[in-house]
PQR file of N, CA, C, O and H, with PARSE charges and radii, in Angstrom:
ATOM      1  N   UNK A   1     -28.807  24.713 -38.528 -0.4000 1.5000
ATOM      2  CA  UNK A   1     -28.749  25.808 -39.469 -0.0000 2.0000
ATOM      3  C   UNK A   1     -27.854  25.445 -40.645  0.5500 1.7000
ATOM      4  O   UNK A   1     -27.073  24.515 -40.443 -0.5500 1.4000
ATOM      5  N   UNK A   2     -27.841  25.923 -41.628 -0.4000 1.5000
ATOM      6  CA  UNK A   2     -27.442  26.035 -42.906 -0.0000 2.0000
ATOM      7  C   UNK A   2     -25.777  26.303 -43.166  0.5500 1.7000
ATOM      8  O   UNK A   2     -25.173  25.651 -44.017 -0.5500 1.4000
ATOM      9  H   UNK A   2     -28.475  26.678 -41.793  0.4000 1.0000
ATOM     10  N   UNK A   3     -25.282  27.074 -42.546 -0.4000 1.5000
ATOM     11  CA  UNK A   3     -23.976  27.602 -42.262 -0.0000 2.0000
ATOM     12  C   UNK A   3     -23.438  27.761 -40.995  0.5500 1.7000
ATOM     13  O   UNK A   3     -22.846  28.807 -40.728 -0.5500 1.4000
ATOM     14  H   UNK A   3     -25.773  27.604 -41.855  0.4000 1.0000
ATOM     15  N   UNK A   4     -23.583  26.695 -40.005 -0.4000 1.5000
ATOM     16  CA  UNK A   4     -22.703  26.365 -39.154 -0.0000 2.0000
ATOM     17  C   UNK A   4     -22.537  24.910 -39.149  0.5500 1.7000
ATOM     18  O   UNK A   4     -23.346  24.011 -39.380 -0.5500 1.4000
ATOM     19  H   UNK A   4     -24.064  25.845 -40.222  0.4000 1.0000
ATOM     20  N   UNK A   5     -21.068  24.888 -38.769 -0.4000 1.5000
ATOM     21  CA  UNK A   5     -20.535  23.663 -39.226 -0.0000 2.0000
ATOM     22  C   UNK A   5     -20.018  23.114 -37.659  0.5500 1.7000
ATOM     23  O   UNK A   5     -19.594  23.985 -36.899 -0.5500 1.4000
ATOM     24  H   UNK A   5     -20.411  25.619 -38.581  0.4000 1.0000
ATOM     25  N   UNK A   6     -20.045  21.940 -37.260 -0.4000 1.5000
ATOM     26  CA  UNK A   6     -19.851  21.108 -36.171 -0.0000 2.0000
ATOM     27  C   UNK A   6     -18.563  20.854 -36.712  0.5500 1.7000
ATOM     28  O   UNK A   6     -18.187  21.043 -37.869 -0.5500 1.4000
ATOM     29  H   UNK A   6     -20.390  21.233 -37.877  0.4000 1.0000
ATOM     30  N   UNK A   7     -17.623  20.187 -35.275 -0.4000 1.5000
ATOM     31  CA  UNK A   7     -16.393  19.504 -35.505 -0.0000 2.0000
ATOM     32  C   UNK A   7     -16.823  18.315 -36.271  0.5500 1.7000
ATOM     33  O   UNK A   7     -16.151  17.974 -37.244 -0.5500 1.4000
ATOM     34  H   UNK A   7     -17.929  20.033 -34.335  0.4000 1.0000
ATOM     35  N   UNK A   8     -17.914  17.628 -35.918 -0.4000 1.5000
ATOM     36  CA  UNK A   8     -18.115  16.158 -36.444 -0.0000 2.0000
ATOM     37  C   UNK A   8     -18.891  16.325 -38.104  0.5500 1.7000
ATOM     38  O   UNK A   8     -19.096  15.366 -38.847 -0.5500 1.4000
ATOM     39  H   UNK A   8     -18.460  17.905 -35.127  0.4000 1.0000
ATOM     40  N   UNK A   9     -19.127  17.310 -38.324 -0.4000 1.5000
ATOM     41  CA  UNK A   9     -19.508  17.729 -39.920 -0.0000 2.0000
ATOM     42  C   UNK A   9     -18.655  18.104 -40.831  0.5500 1.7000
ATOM     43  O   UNK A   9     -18.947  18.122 -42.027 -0.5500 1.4000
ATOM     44  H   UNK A   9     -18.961  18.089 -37.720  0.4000 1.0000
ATOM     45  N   UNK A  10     -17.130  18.557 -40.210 -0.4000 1.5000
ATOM     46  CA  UNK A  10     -16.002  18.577 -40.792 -0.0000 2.0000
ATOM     47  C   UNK A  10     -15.058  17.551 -40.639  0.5500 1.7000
ATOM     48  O   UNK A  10     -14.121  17.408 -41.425 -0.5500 1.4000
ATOM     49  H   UNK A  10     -16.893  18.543 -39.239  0.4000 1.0000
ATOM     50  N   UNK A  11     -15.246  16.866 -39.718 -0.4000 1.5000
ATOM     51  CA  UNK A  11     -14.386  15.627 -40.194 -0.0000 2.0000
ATOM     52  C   UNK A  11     -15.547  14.228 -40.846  0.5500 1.7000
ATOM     53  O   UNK A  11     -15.101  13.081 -40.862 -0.5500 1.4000
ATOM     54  H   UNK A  11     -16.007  16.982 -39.080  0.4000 1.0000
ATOM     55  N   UNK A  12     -16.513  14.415 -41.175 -0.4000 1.5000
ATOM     56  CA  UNK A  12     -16.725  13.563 -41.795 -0.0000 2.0000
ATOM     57  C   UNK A  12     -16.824  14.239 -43.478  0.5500 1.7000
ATOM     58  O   UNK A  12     -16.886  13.584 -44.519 -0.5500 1.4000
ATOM     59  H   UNK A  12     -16.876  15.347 -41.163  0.4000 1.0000
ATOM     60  N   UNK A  13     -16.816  15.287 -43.370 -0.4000 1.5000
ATOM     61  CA  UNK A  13     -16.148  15.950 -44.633 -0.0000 2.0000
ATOM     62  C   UNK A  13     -15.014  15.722 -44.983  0.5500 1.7000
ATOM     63  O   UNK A  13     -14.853  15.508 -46.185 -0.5500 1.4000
ATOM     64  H   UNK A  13     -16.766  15.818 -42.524  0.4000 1.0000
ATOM     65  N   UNK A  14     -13.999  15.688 -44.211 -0.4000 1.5000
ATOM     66  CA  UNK A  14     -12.597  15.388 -44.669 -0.0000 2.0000
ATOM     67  C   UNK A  14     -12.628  13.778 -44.852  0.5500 1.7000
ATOM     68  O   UNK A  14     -11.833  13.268 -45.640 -0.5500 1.4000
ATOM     69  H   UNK A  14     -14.130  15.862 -43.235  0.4000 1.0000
ATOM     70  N   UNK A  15     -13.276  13.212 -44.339 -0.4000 1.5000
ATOM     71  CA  UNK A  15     -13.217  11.772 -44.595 -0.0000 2.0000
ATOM     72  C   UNK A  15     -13.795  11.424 -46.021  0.5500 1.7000
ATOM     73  O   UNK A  15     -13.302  10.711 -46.895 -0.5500 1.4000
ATOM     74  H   UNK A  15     -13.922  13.627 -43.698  0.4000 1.0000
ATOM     75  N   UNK A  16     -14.946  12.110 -46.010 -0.4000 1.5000
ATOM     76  CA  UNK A  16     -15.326  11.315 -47.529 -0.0000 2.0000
ATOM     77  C   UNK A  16     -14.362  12.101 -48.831  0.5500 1.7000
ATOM     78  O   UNK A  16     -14.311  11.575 -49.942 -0.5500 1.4000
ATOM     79  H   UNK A  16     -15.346  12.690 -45.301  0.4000 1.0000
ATOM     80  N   UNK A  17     -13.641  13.382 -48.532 -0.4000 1.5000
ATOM     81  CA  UNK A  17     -12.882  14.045 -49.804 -0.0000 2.0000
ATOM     82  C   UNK A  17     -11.461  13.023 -49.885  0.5500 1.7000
ATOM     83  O   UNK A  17     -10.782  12.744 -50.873 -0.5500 1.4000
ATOM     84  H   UNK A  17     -13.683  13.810 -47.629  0.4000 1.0000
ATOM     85  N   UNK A  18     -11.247  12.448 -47.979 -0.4000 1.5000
ATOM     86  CA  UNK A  18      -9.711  11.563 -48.656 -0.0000 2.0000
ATOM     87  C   UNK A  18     -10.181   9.876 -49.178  0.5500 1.7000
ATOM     88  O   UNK A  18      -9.485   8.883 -49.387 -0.5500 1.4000
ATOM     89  H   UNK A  18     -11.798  12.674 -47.176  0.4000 1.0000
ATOM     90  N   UNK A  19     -11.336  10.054 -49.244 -0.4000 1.5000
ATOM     91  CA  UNK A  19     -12.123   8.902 -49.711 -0.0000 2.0000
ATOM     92  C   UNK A  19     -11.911   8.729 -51.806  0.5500 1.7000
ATOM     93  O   UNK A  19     -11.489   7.929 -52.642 -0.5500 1.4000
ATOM     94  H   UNK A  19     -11.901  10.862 -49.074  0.4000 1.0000
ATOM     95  N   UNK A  20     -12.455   9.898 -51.726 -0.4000 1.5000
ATOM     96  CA  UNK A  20     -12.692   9.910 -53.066 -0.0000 2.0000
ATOM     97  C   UNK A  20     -11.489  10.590 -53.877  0.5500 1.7000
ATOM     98  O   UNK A  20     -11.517  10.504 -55.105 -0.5500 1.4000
ATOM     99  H   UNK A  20     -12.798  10.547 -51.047  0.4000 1.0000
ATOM    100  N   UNK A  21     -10.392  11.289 -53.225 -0.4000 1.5000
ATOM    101  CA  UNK A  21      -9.427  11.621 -53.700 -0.0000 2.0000
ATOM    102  C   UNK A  21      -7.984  10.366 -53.686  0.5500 1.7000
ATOM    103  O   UNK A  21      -7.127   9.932 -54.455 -0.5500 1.4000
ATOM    104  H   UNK A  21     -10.368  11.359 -52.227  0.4000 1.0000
ATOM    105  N   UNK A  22      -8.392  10.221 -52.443 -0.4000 1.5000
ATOM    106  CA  UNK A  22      -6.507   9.627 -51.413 -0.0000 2.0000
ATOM    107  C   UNK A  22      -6.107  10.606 -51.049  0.5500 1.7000
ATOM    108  O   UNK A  22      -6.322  11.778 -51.355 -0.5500 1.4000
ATOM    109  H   UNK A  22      -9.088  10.573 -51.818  0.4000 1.0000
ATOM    110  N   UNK A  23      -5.223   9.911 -50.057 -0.4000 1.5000
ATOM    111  CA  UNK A  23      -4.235  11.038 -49.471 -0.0000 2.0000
ATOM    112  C   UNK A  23      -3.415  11.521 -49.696  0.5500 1.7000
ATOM    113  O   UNK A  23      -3.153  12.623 -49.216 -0.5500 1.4000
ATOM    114  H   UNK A  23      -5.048   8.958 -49.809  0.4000 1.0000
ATOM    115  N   UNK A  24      -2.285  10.581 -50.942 -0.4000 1.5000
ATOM    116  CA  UNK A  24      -1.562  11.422 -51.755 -0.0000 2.0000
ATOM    117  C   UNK A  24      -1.766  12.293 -52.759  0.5500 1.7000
ATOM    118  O   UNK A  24      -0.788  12.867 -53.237 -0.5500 1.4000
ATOM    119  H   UNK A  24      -2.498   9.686 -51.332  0.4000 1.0000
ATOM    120  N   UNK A  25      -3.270  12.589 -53.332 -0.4000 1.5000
ATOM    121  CA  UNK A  25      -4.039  13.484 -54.026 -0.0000 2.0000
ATOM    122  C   UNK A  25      -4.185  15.090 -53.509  0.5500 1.7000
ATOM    123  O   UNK A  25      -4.467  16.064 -54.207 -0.5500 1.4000
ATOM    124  H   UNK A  25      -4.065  12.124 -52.944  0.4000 1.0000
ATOM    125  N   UNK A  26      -3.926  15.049 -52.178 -0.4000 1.5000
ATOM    126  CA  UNK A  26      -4.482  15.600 -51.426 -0.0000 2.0000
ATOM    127  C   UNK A  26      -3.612  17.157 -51.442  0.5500 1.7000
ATOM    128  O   UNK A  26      -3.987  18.291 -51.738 -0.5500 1.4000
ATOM    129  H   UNK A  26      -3.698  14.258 -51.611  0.4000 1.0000
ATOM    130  N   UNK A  27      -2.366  16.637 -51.003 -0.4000 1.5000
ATOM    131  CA  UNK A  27      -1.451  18.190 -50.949 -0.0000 2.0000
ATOM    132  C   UNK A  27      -1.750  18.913 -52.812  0.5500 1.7000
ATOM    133  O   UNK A  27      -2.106  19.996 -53.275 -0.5500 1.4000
ATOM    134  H   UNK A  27      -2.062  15.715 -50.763  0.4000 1.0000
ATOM    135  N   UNK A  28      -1.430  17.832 -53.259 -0.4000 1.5000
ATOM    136  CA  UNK A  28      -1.709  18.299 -54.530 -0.0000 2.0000
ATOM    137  C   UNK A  28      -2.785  19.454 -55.052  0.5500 1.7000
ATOM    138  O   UNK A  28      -2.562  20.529 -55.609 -0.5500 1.4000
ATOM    139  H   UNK A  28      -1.141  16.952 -52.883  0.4000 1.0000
ATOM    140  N   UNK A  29      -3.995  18.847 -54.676 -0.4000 1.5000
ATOM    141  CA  UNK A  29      -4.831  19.920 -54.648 -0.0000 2.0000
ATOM    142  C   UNK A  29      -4.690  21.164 -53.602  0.5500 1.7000
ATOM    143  O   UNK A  29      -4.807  22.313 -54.028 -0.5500 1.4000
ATOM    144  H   UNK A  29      -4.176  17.974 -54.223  0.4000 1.0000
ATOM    145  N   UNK A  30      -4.409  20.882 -52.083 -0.4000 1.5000
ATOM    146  CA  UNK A  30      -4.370  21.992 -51.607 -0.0000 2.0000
ATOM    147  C   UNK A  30      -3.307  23.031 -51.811  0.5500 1.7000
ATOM    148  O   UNK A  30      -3.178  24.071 -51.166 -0.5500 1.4000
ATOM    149  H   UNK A  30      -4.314  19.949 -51.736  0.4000 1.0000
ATOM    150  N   UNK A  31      -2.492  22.558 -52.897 -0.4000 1.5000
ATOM    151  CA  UNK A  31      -1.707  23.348 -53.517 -0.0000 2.0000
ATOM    152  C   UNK A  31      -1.876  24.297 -54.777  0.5500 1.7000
ATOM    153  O   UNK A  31      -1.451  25.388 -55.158 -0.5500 1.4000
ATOM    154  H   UNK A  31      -2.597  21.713 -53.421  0.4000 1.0000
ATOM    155  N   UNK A  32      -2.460  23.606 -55.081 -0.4000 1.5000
ATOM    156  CA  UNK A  32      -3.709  24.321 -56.391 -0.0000 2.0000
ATOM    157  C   UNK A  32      -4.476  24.922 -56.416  0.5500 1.7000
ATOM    158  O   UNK A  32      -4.746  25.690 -57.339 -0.5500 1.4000
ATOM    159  H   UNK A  32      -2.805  22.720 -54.771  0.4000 1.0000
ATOM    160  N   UNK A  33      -5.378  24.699 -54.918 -0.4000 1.5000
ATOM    161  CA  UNK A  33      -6.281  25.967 -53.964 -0.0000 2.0000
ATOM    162  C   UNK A  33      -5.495  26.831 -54.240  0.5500 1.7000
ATOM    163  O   UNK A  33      -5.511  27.487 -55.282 -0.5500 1.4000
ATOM    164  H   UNK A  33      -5.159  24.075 -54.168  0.4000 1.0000
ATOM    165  N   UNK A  34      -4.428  26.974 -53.013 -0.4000 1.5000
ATOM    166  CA  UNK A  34      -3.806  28.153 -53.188 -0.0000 2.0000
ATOM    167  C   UNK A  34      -3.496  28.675 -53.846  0.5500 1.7000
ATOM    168  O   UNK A  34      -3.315  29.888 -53.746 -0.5500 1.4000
ATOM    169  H   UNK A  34      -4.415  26.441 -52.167  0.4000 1.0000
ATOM    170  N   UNK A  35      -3.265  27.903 -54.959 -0.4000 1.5000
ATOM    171  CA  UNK A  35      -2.573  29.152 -55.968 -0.0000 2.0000
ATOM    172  C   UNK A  35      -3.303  29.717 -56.588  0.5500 1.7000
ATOM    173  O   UNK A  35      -2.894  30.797 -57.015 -0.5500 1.4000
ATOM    174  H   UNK A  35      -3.412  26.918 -55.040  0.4000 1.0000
ATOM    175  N   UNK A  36      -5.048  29.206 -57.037 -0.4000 1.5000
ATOM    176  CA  UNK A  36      -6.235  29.814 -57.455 -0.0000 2.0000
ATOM    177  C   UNK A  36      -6.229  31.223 -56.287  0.5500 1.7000
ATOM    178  O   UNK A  36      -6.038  32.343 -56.761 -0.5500 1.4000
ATOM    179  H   UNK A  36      -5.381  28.329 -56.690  0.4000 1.0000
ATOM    180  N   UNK A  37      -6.452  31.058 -54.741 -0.4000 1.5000
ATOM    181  CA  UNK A  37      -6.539  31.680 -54.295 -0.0000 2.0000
ATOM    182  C   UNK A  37      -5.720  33.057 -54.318  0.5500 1.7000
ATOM    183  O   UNK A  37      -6.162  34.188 -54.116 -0.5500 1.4000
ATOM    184  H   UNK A  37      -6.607  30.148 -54.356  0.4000 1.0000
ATOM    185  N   UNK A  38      -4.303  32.634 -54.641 -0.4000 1.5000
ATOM    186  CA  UNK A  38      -3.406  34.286 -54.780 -0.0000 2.0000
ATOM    187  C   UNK A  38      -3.742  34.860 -55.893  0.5500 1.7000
ATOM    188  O   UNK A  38      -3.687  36.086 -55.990 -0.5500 1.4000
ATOM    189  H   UNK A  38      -3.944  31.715 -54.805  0.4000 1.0000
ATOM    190  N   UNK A  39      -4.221  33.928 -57.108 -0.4000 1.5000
ATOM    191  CA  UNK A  39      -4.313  34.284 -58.437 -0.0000 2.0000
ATOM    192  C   UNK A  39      -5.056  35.425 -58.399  0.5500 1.7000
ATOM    193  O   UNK A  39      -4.829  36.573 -58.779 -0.5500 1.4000
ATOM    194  H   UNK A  39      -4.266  32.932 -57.029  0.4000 1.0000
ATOM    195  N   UNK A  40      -6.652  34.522 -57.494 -0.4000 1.5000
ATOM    196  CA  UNK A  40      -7.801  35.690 -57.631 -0.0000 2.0000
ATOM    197  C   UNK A  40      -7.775  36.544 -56.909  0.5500 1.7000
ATOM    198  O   UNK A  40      -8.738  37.277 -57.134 -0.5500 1.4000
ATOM    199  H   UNK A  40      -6.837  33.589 -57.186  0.4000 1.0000
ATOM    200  N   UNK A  41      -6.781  37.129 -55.577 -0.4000 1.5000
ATOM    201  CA  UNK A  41      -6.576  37.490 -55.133 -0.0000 2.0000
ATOM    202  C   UNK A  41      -5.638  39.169 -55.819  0.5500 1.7000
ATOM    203  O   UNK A  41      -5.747  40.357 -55.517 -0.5500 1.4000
ATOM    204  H   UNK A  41      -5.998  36.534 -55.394  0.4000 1.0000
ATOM    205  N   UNK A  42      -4.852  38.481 -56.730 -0.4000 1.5000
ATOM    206  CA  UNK A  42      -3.859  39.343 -57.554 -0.0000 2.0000
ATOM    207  C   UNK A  42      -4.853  39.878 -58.435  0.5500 1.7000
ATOM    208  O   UNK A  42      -4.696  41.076 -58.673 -0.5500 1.4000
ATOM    209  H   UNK A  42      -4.764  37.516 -56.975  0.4000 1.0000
ATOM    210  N   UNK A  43      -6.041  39.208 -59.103 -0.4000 1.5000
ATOM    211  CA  UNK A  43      -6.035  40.150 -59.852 -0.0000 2.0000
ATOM    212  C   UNK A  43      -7.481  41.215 -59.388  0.5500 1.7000
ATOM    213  O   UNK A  43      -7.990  42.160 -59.991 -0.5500 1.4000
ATOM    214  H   UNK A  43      -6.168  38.235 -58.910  0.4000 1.0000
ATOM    215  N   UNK A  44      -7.759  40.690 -58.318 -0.4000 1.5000
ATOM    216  CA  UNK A  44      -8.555  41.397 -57.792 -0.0000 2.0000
ATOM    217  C   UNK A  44      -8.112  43.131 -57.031  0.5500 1.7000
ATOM    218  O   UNK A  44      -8.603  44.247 -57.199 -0.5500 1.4000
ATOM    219  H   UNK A  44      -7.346  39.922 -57.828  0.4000 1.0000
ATOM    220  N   UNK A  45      -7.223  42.732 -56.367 -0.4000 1.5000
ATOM    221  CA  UNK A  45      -6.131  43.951 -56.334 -0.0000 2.0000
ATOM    222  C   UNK A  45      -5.924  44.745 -57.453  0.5500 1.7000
ATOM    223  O   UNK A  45      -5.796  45.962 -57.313 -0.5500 1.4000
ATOM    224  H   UNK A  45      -6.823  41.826 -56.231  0.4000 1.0000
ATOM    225  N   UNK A  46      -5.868  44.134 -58.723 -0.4000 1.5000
ATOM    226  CA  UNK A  46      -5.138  44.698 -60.141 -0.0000 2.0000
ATOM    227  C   UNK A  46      -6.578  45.307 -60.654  0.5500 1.7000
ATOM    228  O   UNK A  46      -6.471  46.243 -61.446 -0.5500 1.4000
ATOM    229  H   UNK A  46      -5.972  43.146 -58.837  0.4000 1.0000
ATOM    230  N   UNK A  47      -7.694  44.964 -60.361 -0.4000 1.5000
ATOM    231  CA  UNK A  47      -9.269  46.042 -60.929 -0.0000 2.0000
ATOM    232  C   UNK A  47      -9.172  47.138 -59.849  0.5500 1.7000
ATOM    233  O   UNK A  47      -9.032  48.329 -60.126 -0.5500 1.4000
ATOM    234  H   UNK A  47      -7.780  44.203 -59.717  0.4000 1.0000
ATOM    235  N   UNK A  48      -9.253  46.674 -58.670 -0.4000 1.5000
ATOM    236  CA  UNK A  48      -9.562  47.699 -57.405 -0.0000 2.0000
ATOM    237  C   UNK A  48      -8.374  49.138 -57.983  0.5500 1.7000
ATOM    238  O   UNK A  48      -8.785  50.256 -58.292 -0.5500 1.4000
ATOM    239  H   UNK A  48      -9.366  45.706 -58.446  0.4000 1.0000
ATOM    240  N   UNK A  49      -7.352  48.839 -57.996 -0.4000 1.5000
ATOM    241  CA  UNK A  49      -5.966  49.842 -58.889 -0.0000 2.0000
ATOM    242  C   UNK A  49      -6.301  50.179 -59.860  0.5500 1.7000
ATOM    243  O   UNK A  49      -5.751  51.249 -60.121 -0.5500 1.4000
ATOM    244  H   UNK A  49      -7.018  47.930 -57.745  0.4000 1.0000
ATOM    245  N   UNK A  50      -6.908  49.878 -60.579 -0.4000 1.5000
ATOM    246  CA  UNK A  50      -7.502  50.047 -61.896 -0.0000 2.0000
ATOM    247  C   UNK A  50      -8.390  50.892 -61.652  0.5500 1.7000
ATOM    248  O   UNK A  50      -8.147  52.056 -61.971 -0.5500 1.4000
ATOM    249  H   UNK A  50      -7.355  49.009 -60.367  0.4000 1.0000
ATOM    250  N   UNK A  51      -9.646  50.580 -61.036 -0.4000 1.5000
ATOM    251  CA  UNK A  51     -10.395  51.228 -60.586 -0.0000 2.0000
ATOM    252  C   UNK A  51      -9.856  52.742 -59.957  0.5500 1.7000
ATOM    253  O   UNK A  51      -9.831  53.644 -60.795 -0.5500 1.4000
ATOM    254  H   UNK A  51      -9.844  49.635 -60.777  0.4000 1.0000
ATOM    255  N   UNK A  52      -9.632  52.929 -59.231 -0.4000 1.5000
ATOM    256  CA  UNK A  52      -8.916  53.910 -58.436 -0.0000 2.0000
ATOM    257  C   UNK A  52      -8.019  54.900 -59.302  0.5500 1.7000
ATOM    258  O   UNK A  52      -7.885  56.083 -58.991 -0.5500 1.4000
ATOM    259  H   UNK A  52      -9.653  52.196 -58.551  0.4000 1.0000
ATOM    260  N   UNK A  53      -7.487  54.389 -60.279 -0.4000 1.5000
ATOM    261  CA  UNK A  53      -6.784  55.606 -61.260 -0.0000 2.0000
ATOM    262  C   UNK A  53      -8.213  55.917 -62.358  0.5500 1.7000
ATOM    263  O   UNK A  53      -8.226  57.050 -62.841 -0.5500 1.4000
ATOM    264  H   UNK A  53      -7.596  53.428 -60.531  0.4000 1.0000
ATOM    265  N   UNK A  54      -9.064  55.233 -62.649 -0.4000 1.5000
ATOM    266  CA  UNK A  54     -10.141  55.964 -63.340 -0.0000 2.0000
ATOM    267  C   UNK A  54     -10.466  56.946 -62.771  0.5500 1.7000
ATOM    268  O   UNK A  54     -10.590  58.072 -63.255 -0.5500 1.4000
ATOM    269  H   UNK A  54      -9.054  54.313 -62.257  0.4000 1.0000
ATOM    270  N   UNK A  55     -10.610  56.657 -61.842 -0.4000 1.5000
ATOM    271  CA  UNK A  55     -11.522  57.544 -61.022 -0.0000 2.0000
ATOM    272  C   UNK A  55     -10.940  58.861 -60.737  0.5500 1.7000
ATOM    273  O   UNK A  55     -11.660  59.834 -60.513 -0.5500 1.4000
ATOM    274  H   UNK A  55     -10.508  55.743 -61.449  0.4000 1.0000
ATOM    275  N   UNK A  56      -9.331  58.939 -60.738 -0.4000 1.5000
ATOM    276  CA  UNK A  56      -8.578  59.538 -60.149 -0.0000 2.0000
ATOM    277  C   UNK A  56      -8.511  60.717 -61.855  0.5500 1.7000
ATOM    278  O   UNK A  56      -8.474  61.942 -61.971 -0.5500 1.4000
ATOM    279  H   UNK A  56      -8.746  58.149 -60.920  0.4000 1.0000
ATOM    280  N   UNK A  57      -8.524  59.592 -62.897 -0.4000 1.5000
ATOM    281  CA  UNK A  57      -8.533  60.386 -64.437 -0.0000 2.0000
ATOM    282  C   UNK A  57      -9.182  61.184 -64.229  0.5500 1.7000
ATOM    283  O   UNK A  57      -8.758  62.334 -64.113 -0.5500 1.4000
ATOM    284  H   UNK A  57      -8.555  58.597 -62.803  0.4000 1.0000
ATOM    285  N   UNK A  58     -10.663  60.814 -64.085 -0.4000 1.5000
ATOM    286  CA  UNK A  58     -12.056  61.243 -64.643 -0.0000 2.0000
ATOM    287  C   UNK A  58     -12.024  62.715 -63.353  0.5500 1.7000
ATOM    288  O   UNK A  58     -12.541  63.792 -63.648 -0.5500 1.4000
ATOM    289  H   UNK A  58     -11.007  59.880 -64.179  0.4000 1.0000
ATOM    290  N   UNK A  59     -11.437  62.512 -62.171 -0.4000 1.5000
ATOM    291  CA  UNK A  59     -11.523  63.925 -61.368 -0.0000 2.0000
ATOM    292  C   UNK A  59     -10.424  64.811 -62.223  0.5500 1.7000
ATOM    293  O   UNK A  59     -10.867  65.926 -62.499 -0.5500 1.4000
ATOM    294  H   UNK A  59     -11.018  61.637 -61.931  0.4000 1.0000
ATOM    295  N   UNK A  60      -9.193  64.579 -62.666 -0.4000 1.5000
ATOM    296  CA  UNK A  60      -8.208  65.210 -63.009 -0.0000 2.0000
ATOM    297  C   UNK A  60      -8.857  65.720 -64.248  0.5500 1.7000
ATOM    298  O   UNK A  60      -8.752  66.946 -64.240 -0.5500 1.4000
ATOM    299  H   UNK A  60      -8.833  63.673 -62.442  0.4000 1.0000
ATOM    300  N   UNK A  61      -9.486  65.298 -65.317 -0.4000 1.5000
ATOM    301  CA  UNK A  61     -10.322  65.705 -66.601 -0.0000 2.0000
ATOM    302  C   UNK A  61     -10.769  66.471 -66.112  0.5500 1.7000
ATOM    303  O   UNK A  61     -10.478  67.549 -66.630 -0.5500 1.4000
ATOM    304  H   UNK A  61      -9.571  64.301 -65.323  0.4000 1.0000
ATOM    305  N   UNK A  62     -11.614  66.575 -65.014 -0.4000 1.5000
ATOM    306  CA  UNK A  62     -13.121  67.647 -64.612 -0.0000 2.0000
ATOM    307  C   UNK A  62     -12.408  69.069 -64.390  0.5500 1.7000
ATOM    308  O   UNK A  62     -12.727  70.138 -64.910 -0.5500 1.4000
ATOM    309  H   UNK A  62     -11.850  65.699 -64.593  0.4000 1.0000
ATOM    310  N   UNK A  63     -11.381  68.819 -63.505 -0.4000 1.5000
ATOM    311  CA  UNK A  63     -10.468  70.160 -63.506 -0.0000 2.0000
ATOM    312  C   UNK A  63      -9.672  70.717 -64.394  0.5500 1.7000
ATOM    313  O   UNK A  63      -8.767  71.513 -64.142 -0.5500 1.4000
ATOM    314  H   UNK A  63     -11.122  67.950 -63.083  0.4000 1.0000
ATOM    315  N   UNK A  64     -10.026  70.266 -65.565 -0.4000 1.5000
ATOM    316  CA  UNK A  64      -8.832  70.603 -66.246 -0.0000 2.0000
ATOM    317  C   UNK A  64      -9.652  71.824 -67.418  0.5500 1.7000
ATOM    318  O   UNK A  64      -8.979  72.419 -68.260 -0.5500 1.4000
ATOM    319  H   UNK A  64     -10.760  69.619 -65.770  0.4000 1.0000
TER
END
């Protein structure tokens, strides 16, 4: 199937990325993941809040 992954399909994944990177390349980027990851993470939080006081306007308008 398409989206299941074997132990032996992930380490020959990790083999060809410290292939084409190195291994001292390596933290580097998975450090850079992460920080993409909190980024989009933050500002995804920051629409959902966003979101949620519109919404919260647009009821407070209706009653008013």
């Amino acid at each position: 199937m398409l989206g299941s992954f074997g132990a032996t399909e992930l380490i020959i994944i990790l083999v060809i990325v410290m292939v084409l990177f190195g291994a001292k390349r390596l933290p580097e980027l998975a450090k850079g993941l992460g920080q993409g990851i909190t980024e989009f993470k933050k500002a995804s939080n920051k629409d959902s809040g966003d979101e949620k006081q519109e919404s919260s306007r647009a009821n407070t308008s209706k009653d008013a």
